[in-house]
Structures are given as C-alpha cells and as structure tokens.
N, C-alpha and C positions, 0 to 999 in steps of 0.2 A: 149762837156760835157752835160751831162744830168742835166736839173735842178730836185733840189732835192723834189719840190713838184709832176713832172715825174714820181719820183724814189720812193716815197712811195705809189702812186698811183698803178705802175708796181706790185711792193710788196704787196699791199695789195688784187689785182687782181689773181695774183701769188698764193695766201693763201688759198683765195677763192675758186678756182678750184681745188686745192689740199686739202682741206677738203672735197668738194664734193665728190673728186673721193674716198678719202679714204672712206666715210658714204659709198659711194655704195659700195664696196668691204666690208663693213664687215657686210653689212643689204644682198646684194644680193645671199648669201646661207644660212640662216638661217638655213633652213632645213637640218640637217646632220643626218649622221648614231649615232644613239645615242638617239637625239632627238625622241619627241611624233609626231605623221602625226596629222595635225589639223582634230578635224570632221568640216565637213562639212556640211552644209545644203543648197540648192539651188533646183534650177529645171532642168528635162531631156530637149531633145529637143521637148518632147513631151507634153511640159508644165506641166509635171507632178511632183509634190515635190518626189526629189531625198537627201538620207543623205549617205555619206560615214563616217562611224564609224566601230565602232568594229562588225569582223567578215572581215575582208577587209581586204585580204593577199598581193593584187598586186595593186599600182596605178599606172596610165600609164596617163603625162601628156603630152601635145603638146599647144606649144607656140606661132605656125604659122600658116596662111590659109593650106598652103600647108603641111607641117607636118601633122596637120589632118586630109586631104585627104586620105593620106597615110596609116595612123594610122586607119582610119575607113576603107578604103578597105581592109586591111591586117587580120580586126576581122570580118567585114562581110565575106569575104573569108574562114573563118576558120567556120562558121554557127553561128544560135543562138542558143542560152545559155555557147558558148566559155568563152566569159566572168566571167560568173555566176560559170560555172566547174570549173574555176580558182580562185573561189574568188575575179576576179579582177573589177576594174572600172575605166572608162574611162574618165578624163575631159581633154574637149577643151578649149581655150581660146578665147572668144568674144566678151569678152569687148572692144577690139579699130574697131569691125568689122561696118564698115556704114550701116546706115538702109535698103537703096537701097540695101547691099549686104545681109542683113537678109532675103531679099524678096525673093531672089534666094536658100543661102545658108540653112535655115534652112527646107523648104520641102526636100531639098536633104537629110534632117540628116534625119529624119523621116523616110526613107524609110530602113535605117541602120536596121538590125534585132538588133541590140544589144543599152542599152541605152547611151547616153552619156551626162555627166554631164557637164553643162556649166558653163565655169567660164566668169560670166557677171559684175564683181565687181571692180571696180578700185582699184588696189593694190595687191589683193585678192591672184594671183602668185606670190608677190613680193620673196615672201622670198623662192620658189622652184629654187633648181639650176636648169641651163639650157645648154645644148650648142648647138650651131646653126647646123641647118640641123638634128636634132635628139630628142627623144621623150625623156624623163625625165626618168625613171620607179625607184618608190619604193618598196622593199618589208620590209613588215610589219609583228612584230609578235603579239600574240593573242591580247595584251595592247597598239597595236597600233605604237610601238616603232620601229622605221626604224633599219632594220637591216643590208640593204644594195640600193645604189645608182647605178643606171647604165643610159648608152646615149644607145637608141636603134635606130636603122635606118629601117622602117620594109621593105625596100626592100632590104636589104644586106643578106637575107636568114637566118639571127637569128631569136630567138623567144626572145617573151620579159619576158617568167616567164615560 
C-alpha cells in the first residue's frame, strides 16, 4: 500500500506535468490561418536593421542549424533578388546558437545573396508552428493576415511560394 502523503505527492506531480503539456499545446501554434503575422523588427546577418511588415507576401521560417542550411542554399541557388520577386523573407532561428558557433556560422550567412532575418530573441518563435525536418512557410495577404500554413522540405523538389 502506498501511503497516502506518496499519493498526493504522485498527484500533485501527475497535475503538474499535465498542465504543462497542456500550456504548451495550446501557446505552441499560436500563429494560425486566420490570425495577423507579427511585424517584426530585428537585424539581417549583415547587421543591418531588417523589419518584415506589410508588403510581405511569403514568410519562410527555419527552426534548426540544419534546416537553414538547407533553406539558404535552396534561395541562394535560385539567385539574388529570388526573394525580393516573391515578396518573401526569410528568418532563421539563432537564438540557442553558441557564440563559438556565431564565429563560424554568421560569415557563412553573409556570403548568401539574399537577406535573412535573424531571430535572436528568446521566445520570439514561440508561437510559429513547426514540424521537425521542415521549414514553416506563411502566406500572407496585403493586411498581413495568414492565409495559409505549409511544412516545406527544400530538398524534396517543391517550391516554397
């Protein structure tokens, strides 16, 4: 038998983790079709102030080192101003990247013809849905208002907009 100061311990541990998982499920899509895309304001890699707002038809996020390998060889590959003909923009996610790997990674982004906006903010993607192995992409109409969600992979031979 379990004593019962055990058993409300278990239970109250039990609760715990179960509120948790629920907060993340219903904070970690925020962003739906329907919804407004936040503006944004931040910097490119090229330390230059970047804002995505209106006028911003395609956003194309990436949530992993590798994802955005991917993601920027797939628009460097296609030239510069790919991007820009699309209306689209690009952010990466950097905020959990280590300094030591900034050393490396960020002249590599540099060399990208096309900009890309760093999300360097704790939280900052919480609320973009995600799925693993794949790029986010939103399209947006004139007011910013998501009109549609897609997971792109860009080596599976689709295009993202």
């Amino acid at each position: 038998m379990i004593p019962k100061k055990t058993n409300t311990i278990t239970l109250f541990m039990l609760a715990t983790v179960l509120m948790a998982l629920s907060g993340a499920v219903l904070t970690a899509a925020d962003l739906q079709v329907g919804t407004v895309f936040p503006a944004l304001q931040g910097e490119d890699q090229h330390e230059q102030e970047m804002t995505i707002g209106t006028g911003t038809a395609h956003v194309v996020v990436t949530f992993t080192m590798g994802m955005g390998k991917k993601a920027n060889k797939y628009f460097a590959e296609h030239g510069e101003g790919f991007l820009e003909t699309h209306s689209a923009v690009l952010i990466n996610d950097i905020f959990g990247m280590p300094a030591v790997g900034r050393v490396f990674a960020l002249p590599k982004m540099r060399k990208y013809p096309h900009r890309i906006f760093l999300a360097d903010a704790d939280g900052l993607l919480d609320p973009f849905p995600q799925e693993e192995d794949r790029a986010t992409v939103f399209d947006l109409d004139a007011e910013m208002r998501i009109i549609a969600i897609r997971f792109w992979d860009p080596e599976d031979g689709s295009t993202p907009f």
